[in-house]
N, C-alpha and C positions, 0 to 999 in steps of 0.2 A: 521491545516491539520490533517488529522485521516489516517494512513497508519500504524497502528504498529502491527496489526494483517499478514497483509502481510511481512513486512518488518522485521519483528522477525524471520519468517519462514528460514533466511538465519545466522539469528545466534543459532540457535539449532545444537549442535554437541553433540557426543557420542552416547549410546547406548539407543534403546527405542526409541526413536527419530524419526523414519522413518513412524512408523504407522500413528503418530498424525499429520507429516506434510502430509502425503499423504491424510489424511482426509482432511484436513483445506485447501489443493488446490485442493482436488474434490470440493469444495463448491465456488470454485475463476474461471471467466466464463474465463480469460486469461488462465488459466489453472500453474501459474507458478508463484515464487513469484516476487516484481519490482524487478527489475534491481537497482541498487542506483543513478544514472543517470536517472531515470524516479521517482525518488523523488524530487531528486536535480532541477531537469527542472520545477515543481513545488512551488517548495517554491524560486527559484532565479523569475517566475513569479511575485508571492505574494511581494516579496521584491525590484520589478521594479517600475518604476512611471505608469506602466499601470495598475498597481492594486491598483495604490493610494487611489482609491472611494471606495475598496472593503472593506468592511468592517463588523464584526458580521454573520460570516462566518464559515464552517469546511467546508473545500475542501478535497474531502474522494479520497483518493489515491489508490486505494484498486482492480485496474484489473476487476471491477466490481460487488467487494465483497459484499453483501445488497442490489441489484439490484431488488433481490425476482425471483432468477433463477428457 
């Protein structure tokens, strides 16, 4: 799973902080960073028997982030 560019974006606190998130979700086409619930929905996938074939894989979790917006 590749999601830590989004997913970071809600553990940045204090000062300074706000310029660089507000960049990093202009470039995110959801506009917003996941939810941790829209992680989680992901990797309990991966970790089902429906994903059992999958495999050699990065399932990019990212609101559309590298899409080439």
């Amino acid at each position: 799973m590749s999601s830590s560019r989004v997913t970071n974006l809600s553990l940045h606190t204090g000062r300074g902080t706000r310029p660089r998130r507000d960049r990093i979700l202009g470039q995110v086409p959801q506009g917003r960073p996941a939810r941790p619930e829209e992680v989680a929905g992901s990797v309990c996938f991966l970790a089902s028997l429906g994903a059992s074939y999958v495999a050699g894989v990065v399932v990019p979790v990212g609101g559309g982030l590298g899409m080439g917006r």
